[in-house]
N, C-alpha and C positions, 0 to 999 in steps of 0.2 A: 436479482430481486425484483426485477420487472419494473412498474410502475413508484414502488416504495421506493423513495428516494429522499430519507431522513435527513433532519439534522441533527446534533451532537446531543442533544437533549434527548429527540425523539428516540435515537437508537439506545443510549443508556439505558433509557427507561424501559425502550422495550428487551432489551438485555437483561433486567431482572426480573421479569417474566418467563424464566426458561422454558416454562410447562408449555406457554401459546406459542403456533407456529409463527406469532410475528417476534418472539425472545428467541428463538431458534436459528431464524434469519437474519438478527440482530447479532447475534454472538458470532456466528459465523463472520458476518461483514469483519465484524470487529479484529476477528483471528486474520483473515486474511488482510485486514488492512496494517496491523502492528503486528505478526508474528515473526515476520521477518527482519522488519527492523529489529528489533526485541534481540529477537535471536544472533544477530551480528555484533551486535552491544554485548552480548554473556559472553561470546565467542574472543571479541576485542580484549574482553576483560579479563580471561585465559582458559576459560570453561572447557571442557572439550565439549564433541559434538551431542554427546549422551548427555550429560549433565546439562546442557543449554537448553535441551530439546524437555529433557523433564523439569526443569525450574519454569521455563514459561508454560508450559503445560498446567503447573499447580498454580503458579501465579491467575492465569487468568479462574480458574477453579475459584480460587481464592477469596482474588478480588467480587466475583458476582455471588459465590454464596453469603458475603461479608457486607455485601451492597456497596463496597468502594466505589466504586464508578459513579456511585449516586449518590454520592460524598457532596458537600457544599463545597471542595476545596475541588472541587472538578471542572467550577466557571473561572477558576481564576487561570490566567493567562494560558498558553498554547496547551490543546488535548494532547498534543504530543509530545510535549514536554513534562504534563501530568504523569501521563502512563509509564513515563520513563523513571523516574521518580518513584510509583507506584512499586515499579519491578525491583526497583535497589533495594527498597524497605523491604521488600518482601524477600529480598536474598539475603538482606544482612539479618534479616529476621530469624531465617532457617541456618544462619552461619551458626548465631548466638546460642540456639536452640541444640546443637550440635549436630545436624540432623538433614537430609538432600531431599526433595520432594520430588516423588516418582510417581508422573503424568498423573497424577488426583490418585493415589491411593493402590496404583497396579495399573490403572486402565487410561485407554488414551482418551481423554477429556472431549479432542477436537481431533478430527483427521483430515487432513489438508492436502492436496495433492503437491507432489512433487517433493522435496527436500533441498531447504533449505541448507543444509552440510553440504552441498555439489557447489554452493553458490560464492561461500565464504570461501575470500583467499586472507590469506595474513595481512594482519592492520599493518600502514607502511609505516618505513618510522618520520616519527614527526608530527603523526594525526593520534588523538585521540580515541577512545572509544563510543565519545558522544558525536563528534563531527562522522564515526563510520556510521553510527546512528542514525544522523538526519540524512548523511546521502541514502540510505537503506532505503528510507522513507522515501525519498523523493523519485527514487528506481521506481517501486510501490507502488506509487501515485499517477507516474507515465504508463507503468505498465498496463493501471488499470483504464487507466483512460485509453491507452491503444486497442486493449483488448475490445472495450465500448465501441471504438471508431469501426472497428475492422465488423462486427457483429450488424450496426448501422449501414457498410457497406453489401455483405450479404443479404441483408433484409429487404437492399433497397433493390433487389433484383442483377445483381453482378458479381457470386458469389467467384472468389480466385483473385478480382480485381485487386483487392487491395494487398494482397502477396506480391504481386508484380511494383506497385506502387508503393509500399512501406519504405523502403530505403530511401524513397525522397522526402520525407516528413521531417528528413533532420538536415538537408541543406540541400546548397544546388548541387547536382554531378553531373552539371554540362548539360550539350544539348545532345553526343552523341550516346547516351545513356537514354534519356528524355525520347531519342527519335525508335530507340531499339524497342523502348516500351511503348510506344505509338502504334509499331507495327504488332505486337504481338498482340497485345487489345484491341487492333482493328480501328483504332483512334486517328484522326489529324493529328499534329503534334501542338497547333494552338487550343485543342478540343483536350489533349493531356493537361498539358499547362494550365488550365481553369480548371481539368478536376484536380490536378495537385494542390493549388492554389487552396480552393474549397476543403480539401484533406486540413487543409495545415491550420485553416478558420477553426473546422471545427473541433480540430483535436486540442487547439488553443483552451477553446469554453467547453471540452468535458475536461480536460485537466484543472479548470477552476470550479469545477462540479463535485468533480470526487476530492477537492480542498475544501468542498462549502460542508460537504457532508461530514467532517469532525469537525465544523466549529458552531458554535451557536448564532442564532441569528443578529446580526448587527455587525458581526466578525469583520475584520479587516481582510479581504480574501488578498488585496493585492501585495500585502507584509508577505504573507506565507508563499506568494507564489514566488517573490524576490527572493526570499529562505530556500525554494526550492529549485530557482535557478542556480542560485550562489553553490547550495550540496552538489547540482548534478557535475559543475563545472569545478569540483575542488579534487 
């Protein structure tokens, strides 16, 4: 989305403008930021992968021809706890109805790469389908922000570097790991070491980036990032 870099208000809003190319790029964010959570939640729930795959499909359908999203009940506490919520009503809605909603009426609403069904393994026992939920989300949230980091690394003129470099973003492994990628970058190994260092800074503040962008402004980003530590580590 380049330069557009919403908050929770701005993208709603522009989510119900589907006709303009900024509702367009808003829906989409949206899809790729909760469909997978969503989708693990239906799956938790016993759904199979057909059925998971067209309920959030009508769901989001749903909610933006309905203007839900842009419900007054959408600033009250966490947007991801909202949508969540959002999608139950809207399944127990189609339970009551008697009736399964198939991706907006025949057609796929949103197309997203990859597939979520390759990703989902069976909820363990003991967890819920809301705590598979928020780890979803919090996968989600890393993922996008590595994706950011790695994009910022090519940009910045050292396209491959951060392929060689990713596996250190999530702890130490040594120095004899640290010195192998030293040589094959052509790096010192203190010249690695401060750009690891630097990886780790900034992947820190876009993961608090792509957390500011579902909340509204004034948001407590540092609650959600605690929620998002505690998901990844449960």
């Amino acid at each position: 989305m380049g330069h557009f870099r919403p908050t929770r208000w701005s993208m709603v809003l522009a989510a119900r403008q589907q006709h303009t190319p900024e509702g367009e790029a808003a829906l989409v964010w949206l899809c790729e930021q909760y469909w997978r959570p969503l989708f693990v939640w239906a799956r938790a729930k016993g759904l199979d992968a057909a059925d998971a795959e067209d309920l959030i499909q009508g769901f989001f359908e749903r909610a933006l021809q309905r203007d839900l999203l842009g419900s007054t009940e959408a600033s009250r506490g966490r947007f991801r706890s909202f949508m969540l919520a959002c999608l139950e009503h809207h399944w127990m809605d189609q339970l009551r109805r008697g009736r399964t909603t198939k991706r907006g009426g025949g057609h796929t609403f949103i197309t997203l790469h990859g597939s979520p069904a390759e990703e989902f393994m069976e909820i363990p026992s003991g967890r819920t389908p809301e705590q598979e939920y928020d780890r979803a989300w919090a996968r989600t949230v890393l993922a996008q922000a590595v994706s950011r980091l790695e994009a910022e690394c090519d940009a910045d003129g050292h396209p491959g570097r951060f392929t060689v470099l990713r596996s250190f973003l999530d702890g130490d492994r040594g120095e004899t790991p640290l010195a192998e990628a030293a040589e094959q970058l052509q790096l010192s190994l203190p010249a690695l070491k401060s750009v690891v260092h630097r990886l780790r800074q900034r992947l820190r503040e876009l993961i608090c980036d792509v957390v500011r962008e579902t909340m509204s402004e004034g948001g407590d980003v540092g609650t959600e990032i605690r929620e998002l530590i505690r998901a990844l580590k449960s």
